[in-house]
C-alpha positions as CSV (number, residue, x, y, z in Angstrom):
1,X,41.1,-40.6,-12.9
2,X,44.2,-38.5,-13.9
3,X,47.4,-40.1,-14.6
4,X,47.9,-43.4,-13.1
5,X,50.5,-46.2,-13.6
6,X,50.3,-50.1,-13.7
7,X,53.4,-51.8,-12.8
8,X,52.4,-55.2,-14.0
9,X,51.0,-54.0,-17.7
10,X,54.1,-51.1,-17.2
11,X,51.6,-48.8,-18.6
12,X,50.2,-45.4,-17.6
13,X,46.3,-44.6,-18.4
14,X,45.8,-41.1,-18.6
15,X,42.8,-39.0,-18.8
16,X,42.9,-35.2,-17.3
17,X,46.4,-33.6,-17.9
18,X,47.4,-33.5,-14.5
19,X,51.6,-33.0,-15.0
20,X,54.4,-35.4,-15.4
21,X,54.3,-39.1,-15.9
22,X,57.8,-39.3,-15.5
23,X,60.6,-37.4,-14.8
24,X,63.5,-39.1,-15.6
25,X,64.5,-40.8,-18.9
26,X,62.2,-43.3,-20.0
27,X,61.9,-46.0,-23.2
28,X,58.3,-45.5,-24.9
29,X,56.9,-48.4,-26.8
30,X,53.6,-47.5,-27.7
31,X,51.0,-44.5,-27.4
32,X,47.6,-45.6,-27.9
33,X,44.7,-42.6,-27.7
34,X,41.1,-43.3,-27.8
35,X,39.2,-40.3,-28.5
36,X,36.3,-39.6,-26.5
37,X,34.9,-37.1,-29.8
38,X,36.0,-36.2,-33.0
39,X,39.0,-33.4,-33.0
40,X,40.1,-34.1,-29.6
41,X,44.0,-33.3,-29.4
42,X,46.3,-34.9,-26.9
43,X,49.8,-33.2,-26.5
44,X,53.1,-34.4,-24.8
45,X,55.7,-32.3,-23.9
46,X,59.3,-32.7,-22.3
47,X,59.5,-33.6,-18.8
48,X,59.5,-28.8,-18.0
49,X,56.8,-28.7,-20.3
50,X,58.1,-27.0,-22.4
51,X,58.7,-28.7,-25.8
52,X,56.4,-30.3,-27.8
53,X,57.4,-34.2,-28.3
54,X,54.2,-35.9,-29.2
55,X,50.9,-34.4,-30.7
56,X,47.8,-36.4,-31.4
57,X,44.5,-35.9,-33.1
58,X,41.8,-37.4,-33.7
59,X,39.9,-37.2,-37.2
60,X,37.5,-34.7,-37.8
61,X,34.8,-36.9,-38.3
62,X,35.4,-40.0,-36.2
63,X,36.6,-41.2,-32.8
64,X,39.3,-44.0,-33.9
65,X,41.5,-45.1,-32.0
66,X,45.5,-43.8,-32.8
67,X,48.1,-45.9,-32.4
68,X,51.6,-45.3,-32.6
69,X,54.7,-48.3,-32.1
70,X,58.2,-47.6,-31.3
71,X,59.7,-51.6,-32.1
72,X,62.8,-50.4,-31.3
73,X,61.8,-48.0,-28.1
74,X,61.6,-44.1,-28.2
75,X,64.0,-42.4,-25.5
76,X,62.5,-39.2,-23.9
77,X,64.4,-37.4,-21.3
78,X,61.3,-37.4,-19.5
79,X,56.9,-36.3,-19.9
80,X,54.9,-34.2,-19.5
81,X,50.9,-34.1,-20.4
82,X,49.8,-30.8,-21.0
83,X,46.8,-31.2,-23.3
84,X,43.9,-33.9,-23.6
85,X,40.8,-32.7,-24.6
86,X,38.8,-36.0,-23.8
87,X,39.5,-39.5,-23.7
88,X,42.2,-42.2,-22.7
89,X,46.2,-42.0,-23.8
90,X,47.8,-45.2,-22.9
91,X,51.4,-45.0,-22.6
92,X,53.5,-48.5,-22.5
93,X,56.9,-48.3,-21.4
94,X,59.5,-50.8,-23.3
């Protein structure tokens, strides 16, 4: 599996970084990355992938589970996954 999206959840599983999720402006709710090991990084970038816009890692000695909220929504222009060194992002769109 790559990058897939589930219209009923609005959600997109992700687990190779295989490009965009989305190209056009977007409202993110919540990121939630389960680590397959410890140190794996998972990085986000503007839909050219170009800029960093979200950067993730996982502890150095455990595989926790990060999760980060928006209540309010997060606009991006737009995303891109160019790094996941093992494991699932979920992405939730508001």
């Amino acid at each position: 599996m790559t990058i897939t999206f589930n219209s009923a959840t609005n959600m997109y599983a992700c687990t190779t970084p295989a490009g965009s999720l989305f190209t056009t402006p977007q409202v993110l709710e919540r990121i939630i990355y389960v680590p397959a090991v410890a140190g794996d990084d998972l990085i986000f970038k503007d839909k050219s992938g170009g800029t960093d816009m979200i950067v993730l890692k996982a502890g150095a000695s455990d595989t926790s589970p990060i999760n980060i909220d928006w209540p309010n929504g997060k606009h991006v222009p737009g995303m891109y996954m160019s790094t996941i060194d093992g494991g699932t992002a979920y992405v939730y769109l508001k």
